[in-house]
N, CA, C and O atoms as CSV, one atom per row, in Angstrom:
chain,resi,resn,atom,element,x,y,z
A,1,UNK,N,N,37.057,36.643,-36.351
A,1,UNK,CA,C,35.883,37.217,-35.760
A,1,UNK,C,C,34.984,36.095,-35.262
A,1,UNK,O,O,34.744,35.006,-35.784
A,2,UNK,N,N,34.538,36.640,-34.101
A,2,UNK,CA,C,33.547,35.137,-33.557
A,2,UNK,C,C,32.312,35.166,-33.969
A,2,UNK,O,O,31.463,34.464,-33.420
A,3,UNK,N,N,32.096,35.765,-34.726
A,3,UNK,CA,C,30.248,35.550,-35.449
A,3,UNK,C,C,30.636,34.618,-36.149
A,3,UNK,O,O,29.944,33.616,-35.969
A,4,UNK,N,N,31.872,34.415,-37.270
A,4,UNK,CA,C,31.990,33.286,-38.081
A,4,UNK,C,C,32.087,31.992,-38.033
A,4,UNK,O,O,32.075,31.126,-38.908
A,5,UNK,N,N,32.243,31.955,-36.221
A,5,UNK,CA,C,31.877,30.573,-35.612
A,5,UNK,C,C,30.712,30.010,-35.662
A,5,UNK,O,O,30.363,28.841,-35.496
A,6,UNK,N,N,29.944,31.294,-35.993
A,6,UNK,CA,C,28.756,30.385,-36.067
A,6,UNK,C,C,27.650,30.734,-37.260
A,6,UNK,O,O,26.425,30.640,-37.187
A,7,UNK,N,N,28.162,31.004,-37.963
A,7,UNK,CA,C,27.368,31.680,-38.978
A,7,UNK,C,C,28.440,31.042,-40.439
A,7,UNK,O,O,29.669,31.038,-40.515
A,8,UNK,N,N,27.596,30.642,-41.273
A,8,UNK,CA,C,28.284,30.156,-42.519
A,8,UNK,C,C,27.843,31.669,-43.781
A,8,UNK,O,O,28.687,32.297,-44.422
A,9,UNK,N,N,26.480,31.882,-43.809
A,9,UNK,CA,C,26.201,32.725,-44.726
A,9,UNK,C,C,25.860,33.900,-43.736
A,9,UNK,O,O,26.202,33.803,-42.558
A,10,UNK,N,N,25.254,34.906,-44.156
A,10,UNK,CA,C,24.963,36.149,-43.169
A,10,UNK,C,C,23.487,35.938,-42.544
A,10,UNK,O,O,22.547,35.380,-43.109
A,11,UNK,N,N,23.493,36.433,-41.421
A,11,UNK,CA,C,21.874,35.917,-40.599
A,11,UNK,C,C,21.464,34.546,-40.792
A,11,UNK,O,O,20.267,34.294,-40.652
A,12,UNK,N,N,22.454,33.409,-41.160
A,12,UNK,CA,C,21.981,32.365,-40.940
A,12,UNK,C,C,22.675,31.335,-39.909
A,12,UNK,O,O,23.535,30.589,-40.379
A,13,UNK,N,N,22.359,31.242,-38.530
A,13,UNK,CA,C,23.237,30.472,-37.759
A,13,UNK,C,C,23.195,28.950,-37.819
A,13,UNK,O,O,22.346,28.094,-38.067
A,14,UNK,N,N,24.498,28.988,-37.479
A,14,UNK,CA,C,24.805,27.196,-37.986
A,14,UNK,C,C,25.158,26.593,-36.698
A,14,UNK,O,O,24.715,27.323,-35.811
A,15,UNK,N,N,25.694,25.695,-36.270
A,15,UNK,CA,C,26.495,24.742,-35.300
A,15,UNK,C,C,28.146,25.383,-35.313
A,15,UNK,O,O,29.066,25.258,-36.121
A,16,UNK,N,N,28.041,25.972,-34.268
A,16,UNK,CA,C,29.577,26.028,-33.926
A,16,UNK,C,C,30.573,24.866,-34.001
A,16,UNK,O,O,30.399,23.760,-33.490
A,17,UNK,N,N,31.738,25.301,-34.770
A,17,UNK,CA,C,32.703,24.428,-35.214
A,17,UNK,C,C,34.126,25.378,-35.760
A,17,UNK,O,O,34.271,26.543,-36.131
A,18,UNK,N,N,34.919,24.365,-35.606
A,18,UNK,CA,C,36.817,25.285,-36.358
A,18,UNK,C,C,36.132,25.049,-37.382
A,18,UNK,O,O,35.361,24.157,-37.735
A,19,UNK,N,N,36.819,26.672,-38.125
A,19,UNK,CA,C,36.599,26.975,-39.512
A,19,UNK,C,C,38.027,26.808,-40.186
A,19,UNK,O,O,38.387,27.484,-41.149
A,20,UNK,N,N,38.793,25.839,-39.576
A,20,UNK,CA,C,40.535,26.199,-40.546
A,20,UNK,C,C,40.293,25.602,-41.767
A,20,UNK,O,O,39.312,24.900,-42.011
A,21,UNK,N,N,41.434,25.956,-42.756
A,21,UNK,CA,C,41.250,25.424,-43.589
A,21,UNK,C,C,41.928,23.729,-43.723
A,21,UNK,O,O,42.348,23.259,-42.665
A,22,UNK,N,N,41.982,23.240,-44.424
A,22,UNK,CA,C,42.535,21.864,-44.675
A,22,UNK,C,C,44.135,22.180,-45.368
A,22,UNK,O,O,44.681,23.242,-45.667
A,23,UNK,N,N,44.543,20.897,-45.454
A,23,UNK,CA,C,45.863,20.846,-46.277
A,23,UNK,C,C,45.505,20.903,-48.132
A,23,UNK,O,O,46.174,21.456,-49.006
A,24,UNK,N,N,44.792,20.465,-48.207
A,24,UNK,CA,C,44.122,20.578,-49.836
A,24,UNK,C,C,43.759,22.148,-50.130
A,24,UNK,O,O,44.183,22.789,-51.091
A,25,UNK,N,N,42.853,22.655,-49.067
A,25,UNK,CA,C,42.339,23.739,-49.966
A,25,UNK,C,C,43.513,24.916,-49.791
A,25,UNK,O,O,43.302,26.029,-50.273
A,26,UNK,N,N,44.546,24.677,-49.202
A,26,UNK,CA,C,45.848,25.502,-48.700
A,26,UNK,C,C,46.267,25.641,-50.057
A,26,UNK,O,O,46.483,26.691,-50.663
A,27,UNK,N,N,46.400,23.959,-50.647
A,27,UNK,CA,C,47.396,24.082,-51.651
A,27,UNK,C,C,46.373,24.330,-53.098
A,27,UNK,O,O,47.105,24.421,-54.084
A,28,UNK,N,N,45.145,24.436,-53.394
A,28,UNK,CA,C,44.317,25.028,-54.228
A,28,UNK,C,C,44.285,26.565,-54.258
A,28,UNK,O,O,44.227,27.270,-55.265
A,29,UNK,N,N,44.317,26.822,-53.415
A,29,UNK,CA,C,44.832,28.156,-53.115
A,29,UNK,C,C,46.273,28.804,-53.597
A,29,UNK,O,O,46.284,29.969,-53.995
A,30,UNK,N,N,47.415,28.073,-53.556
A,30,UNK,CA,C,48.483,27.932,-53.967
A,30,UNK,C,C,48.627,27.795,-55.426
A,30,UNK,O,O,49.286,28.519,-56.172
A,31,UNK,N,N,47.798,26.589,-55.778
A,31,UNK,CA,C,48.147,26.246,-57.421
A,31,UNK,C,C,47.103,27.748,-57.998
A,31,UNK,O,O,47.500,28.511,-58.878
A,32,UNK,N,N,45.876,27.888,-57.338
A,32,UNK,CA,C,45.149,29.230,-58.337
A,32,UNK,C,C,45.459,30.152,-58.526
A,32,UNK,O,O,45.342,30.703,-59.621
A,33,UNK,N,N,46.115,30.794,-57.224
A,33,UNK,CA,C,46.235,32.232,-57.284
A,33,UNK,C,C,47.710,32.484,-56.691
A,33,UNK,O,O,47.997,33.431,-57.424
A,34,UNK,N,N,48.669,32.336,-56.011
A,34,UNK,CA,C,49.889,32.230,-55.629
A,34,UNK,C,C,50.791,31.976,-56.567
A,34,UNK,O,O,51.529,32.870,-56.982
A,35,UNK,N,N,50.847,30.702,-57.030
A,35,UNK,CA,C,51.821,30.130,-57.998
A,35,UNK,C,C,52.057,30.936,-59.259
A,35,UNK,O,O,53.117,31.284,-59.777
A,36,UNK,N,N,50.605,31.176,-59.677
A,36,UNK,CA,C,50.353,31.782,-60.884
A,36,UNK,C,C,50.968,33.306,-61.064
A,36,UNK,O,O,51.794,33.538,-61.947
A,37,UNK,N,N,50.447,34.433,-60.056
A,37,UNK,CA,C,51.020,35.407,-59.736
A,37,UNK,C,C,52.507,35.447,-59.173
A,37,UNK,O,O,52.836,36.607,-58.927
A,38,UNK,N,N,53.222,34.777,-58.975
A,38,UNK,CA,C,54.630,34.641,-58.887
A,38,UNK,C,C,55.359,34.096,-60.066
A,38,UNK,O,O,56.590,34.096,-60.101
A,39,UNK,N,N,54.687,33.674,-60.943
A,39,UNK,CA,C,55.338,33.187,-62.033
A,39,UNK,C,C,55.085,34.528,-63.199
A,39,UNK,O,O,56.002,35.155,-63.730
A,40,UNK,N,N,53.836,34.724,-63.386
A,40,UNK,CA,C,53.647,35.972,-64.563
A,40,UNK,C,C,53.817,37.417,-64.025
A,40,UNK,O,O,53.645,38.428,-64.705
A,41,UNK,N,N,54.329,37.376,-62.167
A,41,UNK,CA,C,55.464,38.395,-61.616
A,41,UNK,C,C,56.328,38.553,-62.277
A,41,UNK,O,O,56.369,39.432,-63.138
A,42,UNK,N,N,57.316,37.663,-62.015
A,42,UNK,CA,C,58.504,37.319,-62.532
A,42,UNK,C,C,58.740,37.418,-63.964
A,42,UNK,O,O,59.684,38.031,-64.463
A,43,UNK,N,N,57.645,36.648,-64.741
A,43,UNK,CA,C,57.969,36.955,-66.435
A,43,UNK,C,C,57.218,38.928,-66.649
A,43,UNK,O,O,57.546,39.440,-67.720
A,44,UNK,N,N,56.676,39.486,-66.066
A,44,UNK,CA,C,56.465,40.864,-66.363
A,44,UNK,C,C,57.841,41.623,-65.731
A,44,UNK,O,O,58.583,42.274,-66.467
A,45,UNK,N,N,58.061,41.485,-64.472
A,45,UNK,CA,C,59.859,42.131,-64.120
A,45,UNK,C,C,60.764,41.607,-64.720
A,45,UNK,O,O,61.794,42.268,-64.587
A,46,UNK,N,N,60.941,40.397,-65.555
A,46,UNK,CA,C,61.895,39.648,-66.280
A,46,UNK,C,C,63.421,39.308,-65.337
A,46,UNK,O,O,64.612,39.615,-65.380
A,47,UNK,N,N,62.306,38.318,-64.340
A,47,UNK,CA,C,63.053,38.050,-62.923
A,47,UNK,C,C,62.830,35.966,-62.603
A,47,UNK,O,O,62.141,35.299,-61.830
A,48,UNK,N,N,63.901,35.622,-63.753
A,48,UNK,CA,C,63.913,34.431,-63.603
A,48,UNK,C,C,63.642,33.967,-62.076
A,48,UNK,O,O,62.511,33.482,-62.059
A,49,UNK,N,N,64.017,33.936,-61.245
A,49,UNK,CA,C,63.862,34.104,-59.519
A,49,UNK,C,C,62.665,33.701,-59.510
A,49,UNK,O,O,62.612,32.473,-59.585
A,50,UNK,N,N,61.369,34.357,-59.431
A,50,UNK,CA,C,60.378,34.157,-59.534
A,50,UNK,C,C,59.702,32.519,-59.947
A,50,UNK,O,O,59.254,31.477,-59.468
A,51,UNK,N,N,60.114,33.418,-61.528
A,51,UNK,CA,C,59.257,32.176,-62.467
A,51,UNK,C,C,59.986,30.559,-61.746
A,51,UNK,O,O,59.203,29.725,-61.292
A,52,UNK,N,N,61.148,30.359,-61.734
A,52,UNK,CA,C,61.872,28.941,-61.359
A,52,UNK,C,C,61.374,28.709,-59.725
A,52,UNK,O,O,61.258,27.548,-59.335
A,53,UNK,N,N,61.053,29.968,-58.681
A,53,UNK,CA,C,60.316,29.511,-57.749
A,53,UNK,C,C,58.912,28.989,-57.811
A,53,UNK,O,O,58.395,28.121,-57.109
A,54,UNK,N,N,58.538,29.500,-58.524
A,54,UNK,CA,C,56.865,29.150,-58.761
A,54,UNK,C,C,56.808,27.905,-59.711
A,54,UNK,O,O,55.782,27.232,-59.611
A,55,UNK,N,N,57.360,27.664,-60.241
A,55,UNK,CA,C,57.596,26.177,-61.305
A,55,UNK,C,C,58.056,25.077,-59.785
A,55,UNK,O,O,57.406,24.096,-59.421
A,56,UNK,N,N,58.860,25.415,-59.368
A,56,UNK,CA,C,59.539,24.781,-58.056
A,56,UNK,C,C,58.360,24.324,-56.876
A,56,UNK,O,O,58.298,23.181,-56.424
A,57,UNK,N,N,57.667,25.169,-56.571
A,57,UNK,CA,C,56.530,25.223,-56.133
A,57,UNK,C,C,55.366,23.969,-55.974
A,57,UNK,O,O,54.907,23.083,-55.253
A,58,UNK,N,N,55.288,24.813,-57.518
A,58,UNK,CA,C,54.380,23.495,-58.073
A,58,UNK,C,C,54.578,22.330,-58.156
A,58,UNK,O,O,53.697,21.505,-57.914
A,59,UNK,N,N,55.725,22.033,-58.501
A,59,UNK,CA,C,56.145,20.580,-58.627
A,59,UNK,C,C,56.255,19.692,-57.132
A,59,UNK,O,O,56.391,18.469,-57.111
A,60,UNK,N,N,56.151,20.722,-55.656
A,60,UNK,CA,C,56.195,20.005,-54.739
A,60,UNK,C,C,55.048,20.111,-54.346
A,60,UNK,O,O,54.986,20.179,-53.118
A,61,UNK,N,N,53.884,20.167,-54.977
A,61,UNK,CA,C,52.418,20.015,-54.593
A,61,UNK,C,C,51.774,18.665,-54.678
A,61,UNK,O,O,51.669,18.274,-55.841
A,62,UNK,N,N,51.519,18.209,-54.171
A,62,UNK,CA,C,50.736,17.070,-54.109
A,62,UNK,C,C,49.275,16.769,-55.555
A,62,UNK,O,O,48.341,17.569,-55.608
A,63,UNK,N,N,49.329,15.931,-56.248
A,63,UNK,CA,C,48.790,16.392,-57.501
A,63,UNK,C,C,47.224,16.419,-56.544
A,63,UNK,O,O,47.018,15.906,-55.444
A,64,UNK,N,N,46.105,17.347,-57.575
A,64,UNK,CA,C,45.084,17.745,-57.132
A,64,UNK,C,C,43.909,16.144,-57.379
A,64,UNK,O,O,43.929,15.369,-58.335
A,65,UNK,N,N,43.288,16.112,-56.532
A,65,UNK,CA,C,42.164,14.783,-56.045
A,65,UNK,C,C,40.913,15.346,-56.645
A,65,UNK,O,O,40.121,15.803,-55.820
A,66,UNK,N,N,40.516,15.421,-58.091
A,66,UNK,CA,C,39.264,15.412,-58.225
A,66,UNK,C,C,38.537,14.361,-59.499
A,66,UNK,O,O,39.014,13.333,-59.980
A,67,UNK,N,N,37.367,14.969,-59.783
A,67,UNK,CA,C,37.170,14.021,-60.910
A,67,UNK,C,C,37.851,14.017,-62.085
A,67,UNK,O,O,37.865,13.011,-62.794
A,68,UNK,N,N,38.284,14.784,-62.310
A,68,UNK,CA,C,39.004,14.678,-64.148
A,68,UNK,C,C,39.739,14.417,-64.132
A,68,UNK,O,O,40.162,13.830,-65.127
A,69,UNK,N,N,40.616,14.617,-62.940
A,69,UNK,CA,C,41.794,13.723,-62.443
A,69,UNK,C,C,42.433,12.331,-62.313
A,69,UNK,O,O,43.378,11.624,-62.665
A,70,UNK,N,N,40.992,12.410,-61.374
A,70,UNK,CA,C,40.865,10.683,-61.303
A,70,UNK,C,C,40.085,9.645,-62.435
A,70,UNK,O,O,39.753,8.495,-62.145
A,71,UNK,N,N,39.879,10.219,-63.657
A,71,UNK,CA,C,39.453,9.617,-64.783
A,71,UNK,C,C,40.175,9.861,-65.846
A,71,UNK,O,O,39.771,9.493,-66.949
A,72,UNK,N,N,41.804,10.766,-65.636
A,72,UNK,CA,C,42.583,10.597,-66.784
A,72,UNK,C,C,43.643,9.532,-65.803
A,72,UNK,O,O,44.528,8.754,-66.160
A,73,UNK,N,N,43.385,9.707,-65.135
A,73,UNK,CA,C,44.242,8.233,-64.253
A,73,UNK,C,C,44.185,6.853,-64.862
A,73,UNK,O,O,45.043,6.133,-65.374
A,74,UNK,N,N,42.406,6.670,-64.553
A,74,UNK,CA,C,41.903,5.503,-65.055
A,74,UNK,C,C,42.024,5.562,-66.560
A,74,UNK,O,O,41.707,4.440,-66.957
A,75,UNK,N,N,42.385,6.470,-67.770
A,75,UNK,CA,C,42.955,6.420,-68.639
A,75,UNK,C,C,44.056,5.999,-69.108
A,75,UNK,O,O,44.326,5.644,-70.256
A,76,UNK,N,N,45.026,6.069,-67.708
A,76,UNK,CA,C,46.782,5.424,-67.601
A,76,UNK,C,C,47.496,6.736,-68.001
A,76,UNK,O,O,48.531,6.829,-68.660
A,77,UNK,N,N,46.702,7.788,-67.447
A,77,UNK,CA,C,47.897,9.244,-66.934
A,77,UNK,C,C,48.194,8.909,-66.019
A,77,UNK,O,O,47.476,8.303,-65.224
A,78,UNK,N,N,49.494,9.248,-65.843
A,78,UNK,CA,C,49.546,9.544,-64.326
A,78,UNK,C,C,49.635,11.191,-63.936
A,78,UNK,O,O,49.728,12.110,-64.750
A,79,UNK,N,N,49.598,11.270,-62.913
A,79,UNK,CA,C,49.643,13.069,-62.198
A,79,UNK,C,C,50.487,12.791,-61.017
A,79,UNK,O,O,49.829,12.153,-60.195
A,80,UNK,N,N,51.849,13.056,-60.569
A,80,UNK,CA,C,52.839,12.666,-59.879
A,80,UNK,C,C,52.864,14.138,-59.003
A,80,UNK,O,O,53.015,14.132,-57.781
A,81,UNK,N,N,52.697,15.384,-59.778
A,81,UNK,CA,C,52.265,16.291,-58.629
A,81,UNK,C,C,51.121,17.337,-59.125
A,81,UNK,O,O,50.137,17.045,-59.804
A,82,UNK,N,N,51.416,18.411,-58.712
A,82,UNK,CA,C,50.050,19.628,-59.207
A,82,UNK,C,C,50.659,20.579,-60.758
A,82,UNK,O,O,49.973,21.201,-61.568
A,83,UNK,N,N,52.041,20.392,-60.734
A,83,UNK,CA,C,51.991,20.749,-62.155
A,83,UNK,C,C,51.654,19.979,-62.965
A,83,UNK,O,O,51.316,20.445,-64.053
A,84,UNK,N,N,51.602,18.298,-62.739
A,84,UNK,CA,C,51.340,17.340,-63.943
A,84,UNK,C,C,49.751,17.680,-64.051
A,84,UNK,O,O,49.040,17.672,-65.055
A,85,UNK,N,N,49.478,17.927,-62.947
A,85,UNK,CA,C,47.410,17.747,-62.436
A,85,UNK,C,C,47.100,18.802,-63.184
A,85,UNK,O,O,46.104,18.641,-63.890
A,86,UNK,N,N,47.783,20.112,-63.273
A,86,UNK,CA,C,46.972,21.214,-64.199
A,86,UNK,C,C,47.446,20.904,-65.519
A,86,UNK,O,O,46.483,21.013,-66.277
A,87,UNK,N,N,48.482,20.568,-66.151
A,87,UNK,CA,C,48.370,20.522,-67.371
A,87,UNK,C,C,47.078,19.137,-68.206
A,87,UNK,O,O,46.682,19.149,-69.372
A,88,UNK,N,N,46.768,18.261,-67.268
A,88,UNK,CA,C,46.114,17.260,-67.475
A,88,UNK,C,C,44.675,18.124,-67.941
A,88,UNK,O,O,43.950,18.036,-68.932
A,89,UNK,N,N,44.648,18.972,-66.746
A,89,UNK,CA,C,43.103,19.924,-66.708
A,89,UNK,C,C,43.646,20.575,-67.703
A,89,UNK,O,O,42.884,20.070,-68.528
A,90,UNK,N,N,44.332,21.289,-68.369
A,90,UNK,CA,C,44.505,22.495,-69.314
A,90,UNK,C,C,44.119,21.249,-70.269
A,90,UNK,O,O,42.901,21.414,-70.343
A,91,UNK,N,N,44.422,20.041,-71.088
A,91,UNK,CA,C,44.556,19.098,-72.137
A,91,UNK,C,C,42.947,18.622,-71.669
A,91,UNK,O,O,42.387,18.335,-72.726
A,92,UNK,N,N,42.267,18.483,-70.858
A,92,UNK,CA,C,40.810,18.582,-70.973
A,92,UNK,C,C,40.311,19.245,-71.565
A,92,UNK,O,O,39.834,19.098,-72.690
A,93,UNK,N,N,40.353,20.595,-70.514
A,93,UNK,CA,C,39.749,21.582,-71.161
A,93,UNK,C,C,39.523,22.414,-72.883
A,93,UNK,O,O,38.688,22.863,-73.669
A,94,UNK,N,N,40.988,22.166,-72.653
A,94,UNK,CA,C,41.562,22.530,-74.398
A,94,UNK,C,C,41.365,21.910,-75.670
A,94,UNK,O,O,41.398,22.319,-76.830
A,95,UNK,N,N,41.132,20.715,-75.079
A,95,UNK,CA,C,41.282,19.579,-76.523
A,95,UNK,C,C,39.979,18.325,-75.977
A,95,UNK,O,O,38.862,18.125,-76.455
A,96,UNK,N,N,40.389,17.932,-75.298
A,96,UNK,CA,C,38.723,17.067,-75.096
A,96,UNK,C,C,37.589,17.368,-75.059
A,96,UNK,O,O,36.713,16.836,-75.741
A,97,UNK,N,N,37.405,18.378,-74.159
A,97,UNK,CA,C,35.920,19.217,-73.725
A,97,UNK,C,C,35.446,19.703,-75.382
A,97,UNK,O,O,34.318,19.531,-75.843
A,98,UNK,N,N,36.577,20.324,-76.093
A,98,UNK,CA,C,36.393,21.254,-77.560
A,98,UNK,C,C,36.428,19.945,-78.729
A,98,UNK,O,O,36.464,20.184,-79.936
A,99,UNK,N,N,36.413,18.667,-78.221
A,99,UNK,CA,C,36.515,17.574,-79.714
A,99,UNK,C,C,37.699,17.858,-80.365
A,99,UNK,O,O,37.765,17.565,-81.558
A,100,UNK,N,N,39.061,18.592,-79.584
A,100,UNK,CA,C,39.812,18.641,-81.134
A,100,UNK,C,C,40.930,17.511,-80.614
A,100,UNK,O,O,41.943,17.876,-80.017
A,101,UNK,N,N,40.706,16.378,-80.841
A,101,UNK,CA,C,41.685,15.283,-80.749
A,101,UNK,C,C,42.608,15.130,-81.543
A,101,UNK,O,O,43.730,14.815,-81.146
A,102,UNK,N,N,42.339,15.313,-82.765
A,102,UNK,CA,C,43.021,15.476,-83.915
A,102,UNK,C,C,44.323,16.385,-83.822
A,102,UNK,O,O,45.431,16.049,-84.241
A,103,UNK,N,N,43.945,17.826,-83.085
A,103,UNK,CA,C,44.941,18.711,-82.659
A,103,UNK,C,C,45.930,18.098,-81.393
A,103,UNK,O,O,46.979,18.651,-81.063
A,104,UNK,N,N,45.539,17.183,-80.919
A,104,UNK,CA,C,46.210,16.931,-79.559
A,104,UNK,C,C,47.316,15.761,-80.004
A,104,UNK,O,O,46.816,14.768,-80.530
A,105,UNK,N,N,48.532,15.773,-79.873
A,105,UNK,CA,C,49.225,14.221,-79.646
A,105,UNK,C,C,48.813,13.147,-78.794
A,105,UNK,O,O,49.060,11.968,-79.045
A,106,UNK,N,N,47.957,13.695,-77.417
A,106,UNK,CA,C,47.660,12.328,-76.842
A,106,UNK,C,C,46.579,12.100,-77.722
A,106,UNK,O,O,46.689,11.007,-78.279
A,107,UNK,N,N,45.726,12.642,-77.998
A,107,UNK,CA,C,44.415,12.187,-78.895
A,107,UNK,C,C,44.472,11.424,-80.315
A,107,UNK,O,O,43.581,10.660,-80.686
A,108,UNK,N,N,45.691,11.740,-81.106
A,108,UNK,CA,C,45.980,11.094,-82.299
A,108,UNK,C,C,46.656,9.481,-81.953
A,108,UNK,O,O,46.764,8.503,-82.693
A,109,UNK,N,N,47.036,9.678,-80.537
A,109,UNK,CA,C,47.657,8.444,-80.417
A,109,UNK,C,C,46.514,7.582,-79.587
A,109,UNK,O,O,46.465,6.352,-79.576
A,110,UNK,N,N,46.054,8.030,-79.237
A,110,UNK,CA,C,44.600,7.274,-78.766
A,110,UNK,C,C,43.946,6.742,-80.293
A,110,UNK,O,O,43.407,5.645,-80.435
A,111,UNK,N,N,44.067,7.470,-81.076
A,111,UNK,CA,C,42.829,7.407,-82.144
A,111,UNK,C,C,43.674,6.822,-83.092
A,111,UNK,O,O,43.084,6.726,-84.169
A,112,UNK,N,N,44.747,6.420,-83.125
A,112,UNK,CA,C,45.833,5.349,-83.800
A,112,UNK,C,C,45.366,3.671,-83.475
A,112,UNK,O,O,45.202,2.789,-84.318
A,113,UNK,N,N,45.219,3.564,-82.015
A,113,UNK,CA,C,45.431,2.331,-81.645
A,113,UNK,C,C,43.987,1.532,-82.275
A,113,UNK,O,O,43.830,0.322,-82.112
């Protein structure tokens, strides 16, 4: 629609410009809502097909570019694609953000050295 050329929010006009999306937010899109729903497809029809496409998927994603990312890097993770990049974020979220290091293997081995 051509109002969205020029309008970002509603009644507020902006500078006309392409609204496409990028190659990043394609594949954010992919890892959130695509991947996910083709995989817990597949495990609710009990349609290996699925789940091994969506694992497949992921692994040819380019790992995700943000901050928590790029500071378990500088930790000496690496993230080689977008399945390594979300489990990095799930082991944030889960165990760093919550203090339970103790529960985590990377955290006990951090807290060894």
């Amino acid at each position: 629609n051509e109002y969205w050329n020029s309008h970002v929010r509603f009644d507020k006009l902006t500078t006309e410009h392409n609204r496409s999306m990028g190659n990043s937010s394609v594949d954010l899109i992919l890892i959130n809502t695509v991947i996910p729903f083709l995989f817990f497809y597949g495990k609710y029809r009990k349609v290996d097909a699925f789940t091994d496409e969506a694992l497949n998927l992921i692994e040819k994603i380019s790992s995700e570019n943000n901050v928590i990312i790029r500071n378990m890097e500088k930790l000496g993770f690496s993230s080689k694609n977008a399945l390594h990049s979300q489990a990095l974020l799930y082991l944030k979220i889960n165990y760093c953000d919550k203090k339970q290091c103790l529960k985590c293997k990377i955290g006990t081995k951090i807290l060894r050295k």
